[in-house]
C-alpha positions in Angstrom: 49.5 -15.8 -2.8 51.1 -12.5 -2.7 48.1 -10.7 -4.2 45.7 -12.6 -1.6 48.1 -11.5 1.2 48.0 -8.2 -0.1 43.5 -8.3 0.1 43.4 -9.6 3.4 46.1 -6.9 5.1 43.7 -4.3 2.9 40.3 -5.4 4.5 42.1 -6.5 7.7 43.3 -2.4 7.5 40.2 -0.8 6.8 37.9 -3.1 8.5 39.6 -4.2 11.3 40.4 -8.4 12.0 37.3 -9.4 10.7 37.8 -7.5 7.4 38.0 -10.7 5.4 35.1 -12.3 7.4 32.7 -9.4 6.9 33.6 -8.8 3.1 33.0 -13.2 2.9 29.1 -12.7 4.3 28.3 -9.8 2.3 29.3 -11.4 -0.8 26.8 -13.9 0.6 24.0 -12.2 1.3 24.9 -10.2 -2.0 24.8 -13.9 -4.2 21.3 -15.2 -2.1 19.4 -11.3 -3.4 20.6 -12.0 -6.9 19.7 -16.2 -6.5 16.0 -15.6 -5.6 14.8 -13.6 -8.2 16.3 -16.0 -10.9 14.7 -18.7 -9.3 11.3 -16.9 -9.0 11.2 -16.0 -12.7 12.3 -19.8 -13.8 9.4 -21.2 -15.3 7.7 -24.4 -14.3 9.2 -27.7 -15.7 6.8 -29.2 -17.9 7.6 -32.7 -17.1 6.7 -31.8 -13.5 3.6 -30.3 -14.9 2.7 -33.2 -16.7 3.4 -35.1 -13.7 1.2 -32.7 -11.5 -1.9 -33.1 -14.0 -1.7 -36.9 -14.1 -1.1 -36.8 -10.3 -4.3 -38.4 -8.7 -4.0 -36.7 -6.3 -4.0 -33.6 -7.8 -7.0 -35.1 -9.6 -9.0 -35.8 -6.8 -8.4 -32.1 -5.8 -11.9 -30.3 -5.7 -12.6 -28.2 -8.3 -13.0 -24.7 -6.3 -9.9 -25.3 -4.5 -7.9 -26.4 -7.9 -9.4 -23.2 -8.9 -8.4 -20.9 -6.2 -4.6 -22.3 -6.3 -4.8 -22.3 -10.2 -2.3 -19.1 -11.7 -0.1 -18.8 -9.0 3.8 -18.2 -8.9 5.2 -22.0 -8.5 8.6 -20.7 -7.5 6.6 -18.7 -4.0 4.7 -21.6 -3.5 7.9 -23.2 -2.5 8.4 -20.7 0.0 5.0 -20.5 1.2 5.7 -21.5 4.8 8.1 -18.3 5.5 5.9 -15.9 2.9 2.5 -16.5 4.5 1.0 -16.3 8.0 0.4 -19.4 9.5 -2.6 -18.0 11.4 -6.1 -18.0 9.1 -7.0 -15.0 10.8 -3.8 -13.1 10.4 -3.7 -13.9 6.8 -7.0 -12.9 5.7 -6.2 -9.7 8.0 -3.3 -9.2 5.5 -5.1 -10.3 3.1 -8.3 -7.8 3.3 -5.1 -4.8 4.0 -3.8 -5.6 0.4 -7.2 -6.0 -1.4 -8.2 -2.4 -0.1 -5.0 -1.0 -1.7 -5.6 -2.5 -4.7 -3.5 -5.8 -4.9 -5.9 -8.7 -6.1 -3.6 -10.7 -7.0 -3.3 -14.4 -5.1 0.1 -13.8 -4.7 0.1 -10.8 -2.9 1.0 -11.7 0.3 3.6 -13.8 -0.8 5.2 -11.0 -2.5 4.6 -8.7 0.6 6.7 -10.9 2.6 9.1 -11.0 0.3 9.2 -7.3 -0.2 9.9 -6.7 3.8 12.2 -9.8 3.9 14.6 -8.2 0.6 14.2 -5.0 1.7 15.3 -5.8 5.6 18.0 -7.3 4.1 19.7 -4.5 1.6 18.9 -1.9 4.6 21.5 -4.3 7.0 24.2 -4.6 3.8 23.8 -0.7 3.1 24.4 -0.2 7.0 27.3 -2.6 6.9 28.8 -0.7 4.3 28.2 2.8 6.0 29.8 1.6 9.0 32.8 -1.0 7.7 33.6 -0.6 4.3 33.2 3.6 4.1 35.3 3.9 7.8 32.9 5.9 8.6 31.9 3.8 11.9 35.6 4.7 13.2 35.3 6.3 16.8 31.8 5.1 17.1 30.8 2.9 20.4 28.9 -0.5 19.7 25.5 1.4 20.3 25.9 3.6 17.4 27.1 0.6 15.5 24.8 -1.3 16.0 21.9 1.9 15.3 23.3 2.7 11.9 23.5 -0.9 11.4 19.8 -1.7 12.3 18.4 1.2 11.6 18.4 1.2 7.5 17.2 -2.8 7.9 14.5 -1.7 9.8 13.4 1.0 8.0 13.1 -1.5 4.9 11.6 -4.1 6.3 8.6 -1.4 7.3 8.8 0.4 4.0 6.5 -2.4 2.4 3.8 -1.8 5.5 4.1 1.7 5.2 3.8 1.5 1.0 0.7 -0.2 1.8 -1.0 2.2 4.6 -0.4 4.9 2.3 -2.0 3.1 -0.8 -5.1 2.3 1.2 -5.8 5.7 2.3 -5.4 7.3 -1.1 -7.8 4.5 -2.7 -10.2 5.5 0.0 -10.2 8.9 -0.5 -10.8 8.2 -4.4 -13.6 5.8 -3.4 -15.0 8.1 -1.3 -15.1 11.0 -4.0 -16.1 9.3 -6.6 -18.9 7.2 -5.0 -21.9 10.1 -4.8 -21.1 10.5 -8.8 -21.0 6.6 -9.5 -24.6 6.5 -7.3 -26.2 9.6 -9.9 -24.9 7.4 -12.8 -26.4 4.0 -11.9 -29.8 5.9 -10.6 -29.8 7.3 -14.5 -29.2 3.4 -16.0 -31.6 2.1 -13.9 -34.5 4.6 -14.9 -33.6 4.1 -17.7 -34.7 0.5 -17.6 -31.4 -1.1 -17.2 -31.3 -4.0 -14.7 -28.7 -3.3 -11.6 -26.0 -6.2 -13.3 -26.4 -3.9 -16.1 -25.7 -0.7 -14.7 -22.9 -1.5 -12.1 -21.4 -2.9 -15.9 -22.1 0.5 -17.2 -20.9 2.6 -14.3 -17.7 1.1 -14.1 -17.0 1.2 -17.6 -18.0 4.9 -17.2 -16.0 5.5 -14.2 -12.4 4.4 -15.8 -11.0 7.3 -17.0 -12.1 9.4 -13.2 -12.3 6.9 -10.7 -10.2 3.6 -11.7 -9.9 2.2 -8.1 -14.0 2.7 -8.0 -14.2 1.2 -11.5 -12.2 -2.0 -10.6 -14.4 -2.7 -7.4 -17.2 -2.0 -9.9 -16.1 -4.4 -11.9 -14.8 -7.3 -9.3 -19.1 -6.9 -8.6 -19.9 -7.3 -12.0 -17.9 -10.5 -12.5 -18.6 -12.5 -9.8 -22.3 -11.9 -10.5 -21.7 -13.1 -14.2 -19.9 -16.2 -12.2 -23.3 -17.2 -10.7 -22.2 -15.9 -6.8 -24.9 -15.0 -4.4 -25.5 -10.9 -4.9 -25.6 -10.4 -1.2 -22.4 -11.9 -0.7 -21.3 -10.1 -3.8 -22.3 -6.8 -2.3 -21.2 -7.4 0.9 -18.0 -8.5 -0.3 -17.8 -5.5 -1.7 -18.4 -3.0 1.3 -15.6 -5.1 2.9 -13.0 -4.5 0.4 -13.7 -1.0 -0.2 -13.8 -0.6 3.7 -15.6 2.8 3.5 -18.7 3.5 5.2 -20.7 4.9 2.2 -20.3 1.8 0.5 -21.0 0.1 3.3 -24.2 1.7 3.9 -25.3 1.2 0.2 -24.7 -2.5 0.7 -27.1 -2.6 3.3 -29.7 -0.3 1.3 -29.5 -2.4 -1.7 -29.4 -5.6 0.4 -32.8 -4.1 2.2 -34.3 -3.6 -1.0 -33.9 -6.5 -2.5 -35.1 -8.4 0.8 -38.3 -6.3 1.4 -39.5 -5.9 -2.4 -39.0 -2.0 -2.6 -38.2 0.2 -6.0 -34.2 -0.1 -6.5 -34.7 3.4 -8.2 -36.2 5.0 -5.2 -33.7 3.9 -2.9 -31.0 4.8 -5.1 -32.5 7.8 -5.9 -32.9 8.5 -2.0 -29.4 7.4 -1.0 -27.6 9.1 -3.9 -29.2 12.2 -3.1 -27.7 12.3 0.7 -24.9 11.2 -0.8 -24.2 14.3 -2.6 -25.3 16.5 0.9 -22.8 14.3 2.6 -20.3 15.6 -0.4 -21.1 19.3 0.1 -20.8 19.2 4.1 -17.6 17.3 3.9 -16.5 19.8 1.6 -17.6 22.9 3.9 -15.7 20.8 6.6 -12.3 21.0 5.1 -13.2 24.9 4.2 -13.8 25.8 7.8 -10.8 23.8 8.7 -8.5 25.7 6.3 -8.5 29.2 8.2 -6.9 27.2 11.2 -4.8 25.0 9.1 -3.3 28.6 8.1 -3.0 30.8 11.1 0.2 29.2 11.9 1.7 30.1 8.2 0.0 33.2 8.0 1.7 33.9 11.8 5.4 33.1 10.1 5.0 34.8 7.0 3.4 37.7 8.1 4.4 38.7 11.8 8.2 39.2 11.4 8.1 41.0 8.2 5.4 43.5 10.0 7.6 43.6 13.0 10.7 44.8 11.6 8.9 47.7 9.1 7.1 49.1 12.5 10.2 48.4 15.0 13.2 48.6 12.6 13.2 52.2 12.1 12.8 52.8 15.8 15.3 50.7 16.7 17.6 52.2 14.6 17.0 55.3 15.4 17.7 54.8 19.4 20.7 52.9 18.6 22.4 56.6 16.6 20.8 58.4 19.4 23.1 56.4 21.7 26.3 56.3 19.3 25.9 60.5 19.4 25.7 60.9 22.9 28.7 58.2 23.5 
């Protein structure tokens, strides 16, 4: 009892009279981060498989939507209601967001969620600590208490959406470079006599080693065609997950084609060649921009080093001129 006595008057000292109460709900919080993981990574019973395969209700499922639900983590789908928008339209919005930074996976939103929520969480414990455990929250009103508090939970919980946002801009620009070279490449397989199945196969395996986030939407196309799926909804699929307008437009020139019985080659040949003009302008863009970009620098570096060669010798010449005459 003695030693207990002698914890509580320590936390009671250092952080005040809820000391022991504070220390109680971080071990908490601290036991519920280290809980969920475990449970995520437990695998699946398999008598409750067995149960689930027999189940006819499971049975009666329809194949597509056994299908879609098939290979995903059993542990998130028990949290499914707090890792997933309720609303369809928010969900596929969330959805789309991750596909275009490169997370196919049918968990991905799940583990989004989860991210913000775990994050959010260790930001609010880390503050905690700043403020109680460290003492360094002594003298501060409730405001700033409660800033350095929120303020690293906050930033967690957005680090996730901000992770993202940056992952979907850089896989655009990589789309965006590499798409004029992927367009010469299939224009080559297909005059070569290659069928256009055939030569999105070919680009993307060709397209790995420069352009992997161009080679895996390459290949998404390629799959679901093998699958049997419409190619117009494969293609425009495609333009929607990229969400870049030169893919876009190829969509429609390719869907075009197809519809009105024109040469493939030609249009590719036609599109691919604007393409690369589009490549060269956009290129001269960021060269004209560059002289602005630097004035400011130049400005910095440049004007106060100038300043004091031409004005420091005068200066100091005036200023022994008036020590002589003092």
């Amino acid at each position: 009892m003695e030693f207990l006595d002698a914890i509580n008057a320590f936390l009671t000292g250092q952080l005040g009279e809820f000391g022991p109460l504070i220390v109680v709900g971080m071990l908490g919080v601290i036991m519920i981060l280290v809980t969920i993981p475990m449970m995520l990574n437990q695998p699946e019973d398999p008598l409750k498989k067995l149960k689930k395969n027999v189940n006819p209700d499971t049975v009666a499922k329809p194949q597509k939507e056994r299908l879609r639900q098939g290979g995903r983590n059993e542990q998130l789908e028990k949290f499914a209601t707090f890792l997933e928008p309720q609303n369809a339209d928010e969900l596929s919005a969330i959805q789309l967001k991750l596909r275009q930074a490169g997370y196919q996976s049918k968990d991905a939103v799940r583990f989004f969620h989860f991210a913000q929520f775990a994050l959010g969480i260790i930001g609010l414990i880390l503050g905690l600590v700043y403020v109680f455990a460290l003492g360094n929250g002594e003298g501060m009103d409730t405001q700033k208490k409660l800033m350095y508090v929120l303020g690293p939970g906050g930033a967690g919980y957005m680090l996730p959406k901000y992770w993202v946002t940056r992952r979907v801009d850089a896989r655009t620009e990589e789309i965006t470079a590499g798409f004029p070279d992927a367009l010469d490449m299939m224009l080559v397989c297909v005059e070569a006599g290659q069928s256009l199945d055939q030569s999105i196969v070919r680009v993307a395996k060709e397209l790995r080693a420069s352009y992997p986030a161009l080679a895996d939407e390459f290949e998404v196309v390629a799959y679901e065609m093998k699958a049997g799926k419409d190619k117009d909804k494969v293609l425009r699929d495609m333009g929607t997950r990229c969400g870049v307008q030169d893919v876009s437009s190829f969509v429609t020139v390719m869907i075009q084609s197809a519809a009105f019985g024109t040469s493939i080659a030609e249009a590719l040949r036609v599109y691919a060649g604007e393409m690369r003009d589009k490549r060269v302008m956009r290129a001269e863009e960021a060269a004209n921009k560059l002289p602005t970009k630097m004035t400011l620098a130049t400005m910095m570096l440049t004007v106060p080093p100038l300043l004091i060669i031409l004005v420091g010798p005068s200066a100091n010449g005036i200023a022994n001129l008036g020590n002589m005459s003092k």
